[in-house]
Structure formats: structure tokens, C-alpha cells
C-alpha positions as CSV (number, residue, x, y, z in Angstrom):
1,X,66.9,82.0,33.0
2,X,64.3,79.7,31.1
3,X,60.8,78.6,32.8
4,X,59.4,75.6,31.1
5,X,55.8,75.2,31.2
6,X,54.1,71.7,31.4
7,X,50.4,71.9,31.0
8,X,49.2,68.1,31.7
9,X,46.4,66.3,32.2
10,X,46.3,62.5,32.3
11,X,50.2,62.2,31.3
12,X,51.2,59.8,33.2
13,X,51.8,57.2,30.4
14,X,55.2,59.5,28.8
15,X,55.1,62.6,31.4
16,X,58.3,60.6,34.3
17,X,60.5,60.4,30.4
18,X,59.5,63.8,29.9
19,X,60.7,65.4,33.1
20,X,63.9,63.1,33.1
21,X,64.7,64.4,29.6
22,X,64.3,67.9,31.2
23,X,66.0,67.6,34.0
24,X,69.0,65.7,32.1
25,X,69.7,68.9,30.5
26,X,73.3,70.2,29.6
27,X,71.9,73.6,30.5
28,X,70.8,74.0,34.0
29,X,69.3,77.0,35.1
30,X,65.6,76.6,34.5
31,X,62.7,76.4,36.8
32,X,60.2,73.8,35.5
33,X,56.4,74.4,36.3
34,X,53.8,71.8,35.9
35,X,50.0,72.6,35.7
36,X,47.7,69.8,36.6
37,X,44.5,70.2,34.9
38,X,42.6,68.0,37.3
39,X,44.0,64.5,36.0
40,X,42.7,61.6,37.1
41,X,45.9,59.1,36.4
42,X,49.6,58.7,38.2
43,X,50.1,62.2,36.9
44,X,50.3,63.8,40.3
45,X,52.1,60.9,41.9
46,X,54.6,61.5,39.6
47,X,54.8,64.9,39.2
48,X,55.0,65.1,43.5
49,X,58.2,62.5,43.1
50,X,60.3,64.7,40.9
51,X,59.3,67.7,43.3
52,X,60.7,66.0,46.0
53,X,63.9,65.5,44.5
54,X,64.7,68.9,42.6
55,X,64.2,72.2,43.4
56,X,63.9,73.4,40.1
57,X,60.7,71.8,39.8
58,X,57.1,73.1,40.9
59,X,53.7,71.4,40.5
60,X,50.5,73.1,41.3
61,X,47.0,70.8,40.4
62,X,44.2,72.2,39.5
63,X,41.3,71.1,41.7
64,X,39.1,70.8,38.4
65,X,39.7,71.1,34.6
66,X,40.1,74.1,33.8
67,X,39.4,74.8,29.7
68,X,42.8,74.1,27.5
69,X,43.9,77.9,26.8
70,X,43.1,78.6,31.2
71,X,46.2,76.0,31.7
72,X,48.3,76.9,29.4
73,X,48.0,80.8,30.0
74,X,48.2,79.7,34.2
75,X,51.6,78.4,33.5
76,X,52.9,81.9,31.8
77,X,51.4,84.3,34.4
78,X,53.7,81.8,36.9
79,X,57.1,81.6,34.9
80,X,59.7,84.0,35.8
81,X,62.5,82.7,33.4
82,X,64.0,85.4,31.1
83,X,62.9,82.8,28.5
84,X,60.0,80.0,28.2
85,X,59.5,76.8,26.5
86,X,56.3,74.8,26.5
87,X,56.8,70.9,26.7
88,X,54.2,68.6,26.7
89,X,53.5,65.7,28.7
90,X,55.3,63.5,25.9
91,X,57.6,66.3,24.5
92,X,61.1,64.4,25.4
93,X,64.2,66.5,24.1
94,X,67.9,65.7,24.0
95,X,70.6,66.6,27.1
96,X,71.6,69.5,24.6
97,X,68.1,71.3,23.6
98,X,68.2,74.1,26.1
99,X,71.4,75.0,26.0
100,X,71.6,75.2,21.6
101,X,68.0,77.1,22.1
102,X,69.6,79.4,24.4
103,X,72.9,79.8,22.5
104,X,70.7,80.5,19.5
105,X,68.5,83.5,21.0
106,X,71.8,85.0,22.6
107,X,73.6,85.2,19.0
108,X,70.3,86.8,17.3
109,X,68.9,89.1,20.1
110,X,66.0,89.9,18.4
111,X,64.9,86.4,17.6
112,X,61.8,85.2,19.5
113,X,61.9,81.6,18.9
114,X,64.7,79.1,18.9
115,X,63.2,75.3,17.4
116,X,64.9,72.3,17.0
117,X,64.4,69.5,14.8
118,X,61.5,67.3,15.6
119,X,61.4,63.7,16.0
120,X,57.9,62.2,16.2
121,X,57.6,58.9,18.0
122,X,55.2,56.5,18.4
123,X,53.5,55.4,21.8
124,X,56.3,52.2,22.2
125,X,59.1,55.4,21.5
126,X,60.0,54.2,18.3
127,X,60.9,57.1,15.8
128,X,58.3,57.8,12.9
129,X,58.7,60.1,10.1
130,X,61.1,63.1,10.5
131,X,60.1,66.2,10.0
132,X,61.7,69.6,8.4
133,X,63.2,72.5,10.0
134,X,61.1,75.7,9.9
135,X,62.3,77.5,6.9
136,X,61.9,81.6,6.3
137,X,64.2,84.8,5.7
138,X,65.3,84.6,9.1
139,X,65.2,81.0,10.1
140,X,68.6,79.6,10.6
């Protein structure tokens, strides 16, 4: 139901986090899809590691950087989800995101975009400032 695109490249320092956070997720049918813009870290030692041990999960590598915008758009011509999410190589979210994102665009089917609150962290993981909801006419 939900394809989550991972564009990477050289995210090896938060990216194993990441994809645990993803694949910890209260709300389980997803495919996962990482794109490998020709990194030159751990990135595709880890990323081959969590292939091997869920099927949910795809990695294809680029065999050379491709520009920013080339990943990203990569990663939506290979989602089939009914739904997509980008998450970032240090874009960690809570066991419950995907399913209260889901729950959200189900109740208001002409929504296009379900957002949680945001919690910036630093690179040791400690929390910094906390940010604000999206507010509008239609943001609930």
C-alpha cells in the first residue's frame, strides 16, 4: 500500500537507524526502495544486509552519481505503493508514523499529504528545537 523512497548517498553514518525505524513500523505493508547514488561509504554494505533479511526491502546503486532531482525522480518511476513517503538517510520516525499517516489520508480522501510533527536531532541523536505543525484551512 505505501512505497517509501530512500534516495542516499554516503548515509551510512544514520541510514542502519533509519531502516530499523522503518522496518519497526506498526503498519506493515510497504515496500521500501533505496537508490544509491554511487556512495562511496558503508552505505551499500548496509543497505545489502537489510535486503537480505526483509523482503520488503529493495536496493538498486547507481553505478555513478546521478544529479539530486535524477535519484529522487528514479525512486517514483519504481514505487508501486498506492501511497509514497520520502525518508532520508537520517529521517528516523516512530513505530506509529505510517500507520497515523495512513489512517489520516483514509479519513480525508482527498488529502494529498499526511505530516507528522518533526523532531530535529543532532548528529549524537540528541533532540534540538521542536518544530510546529503545518498550519492552513485544511491542515488538521
Amino acid at each position: 500500500m505505501v512505497s517509501i523512497g530512500v534516495p542516499v548517498y554516503n548515509g551510512a553514518a544514520f541510514l542502519e537507524k533509519m531502516l530499523d525505524s522503518l522496518l519497526a513500523q506498526t503498519f506493515e505493508d510497504f515496500e521500501l526502495i533505496i537508490s544509491d547514488n554511487a556512495s562511496t561509504d558503508r552505505t551499500g554494505e548496509i543497505a545489502r544486509r537489510i535486503v537480505a533479511h526483509d523482503a520488503r526491502v529493495r536496493y538498486h546503486r547507481h553505478p555513478e552519481t546521478l544529479s539530486l532531482a535524477a535519484n529522487y525522480n528514479g525512486l517514483v518511476r519504481m514505487a508501486s505503493g498506492e501511497f509514497f513517503k520520502w525518508a532520508t538517510a537520517d529521517d528516523v520516525c516512530q513505530p506509529g508514523f505510517l500507520e497515523h499517516c495512513v489512517a489520516a489520508l483514509r479519513e480525508i480522501p482527498d488529502a494529498v499529504l499526511a505530516y507528522p510533527r518533526t523532531q530535529f536531532i543532532d548528529q549524537a541523536g540528541k533532540p534540538l528545537e521542536a518544530t510546529r505543525a503545518l498550519r492552513g484551512p485544511r491542515a488538521r
